[in-house]
C-alpha positions in Angstrom: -3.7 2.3 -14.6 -2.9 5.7 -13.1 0.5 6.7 -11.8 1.2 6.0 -8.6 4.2 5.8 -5.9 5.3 2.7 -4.5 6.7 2.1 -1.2 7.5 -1.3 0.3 8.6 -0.9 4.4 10.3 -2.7 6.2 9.1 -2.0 9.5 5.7 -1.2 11.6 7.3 2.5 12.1 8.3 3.3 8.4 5.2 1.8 7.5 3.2 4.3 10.3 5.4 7.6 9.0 4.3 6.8 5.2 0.5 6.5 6.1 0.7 10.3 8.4 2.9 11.6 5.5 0.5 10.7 2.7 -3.4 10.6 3.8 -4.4 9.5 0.4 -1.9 6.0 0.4 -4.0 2.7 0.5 -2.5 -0.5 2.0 -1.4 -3.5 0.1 -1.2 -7.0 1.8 -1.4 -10.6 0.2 -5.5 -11.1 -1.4 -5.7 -7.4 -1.8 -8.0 -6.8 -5.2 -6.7 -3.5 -5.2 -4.3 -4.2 -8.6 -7.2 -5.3 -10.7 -9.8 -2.2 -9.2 -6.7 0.0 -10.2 -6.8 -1.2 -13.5 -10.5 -1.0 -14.3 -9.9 2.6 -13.5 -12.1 2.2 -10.8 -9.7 3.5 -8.1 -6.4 5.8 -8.5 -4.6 5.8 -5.0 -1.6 8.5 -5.2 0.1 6.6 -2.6 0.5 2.3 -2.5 2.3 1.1 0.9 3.2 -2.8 0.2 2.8 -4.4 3.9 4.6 -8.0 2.4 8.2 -7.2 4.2 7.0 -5.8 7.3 8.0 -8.3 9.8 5.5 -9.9 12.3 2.8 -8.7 10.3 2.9 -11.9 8.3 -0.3 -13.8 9.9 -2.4 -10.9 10.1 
């Protein structure tokens, strides 16, 4: 896999100022296949926002 950064929020907002700051970030939520597309080397996102901890977002 590539090097990437990891962020995990906590809230709607921090997760909202993480996606303007870094255009290039993709979204991980539970059922994602992002991991395994990552390490086929088929994609090599700069940016990975974790959406697990940000409340009320749970059942989406």
């Amino acid at each position: 896999m590539y090097p990437f950064t990891f962020h995990r929020p906590t809230t709607v907002r921090q997760a909202v100022n993480l996606l303007a700051k870094n255009e290039d970030a993709k979204l991980l939520a539970g059922g994602h296949s992002l991991i395994p597309v990552m390490k086929l080397r088929l994609a090599s996102p700069p940016v990975i926002i974790d959406l697990s901890r940000v409340e009320g977002l749970s059942g989406i």
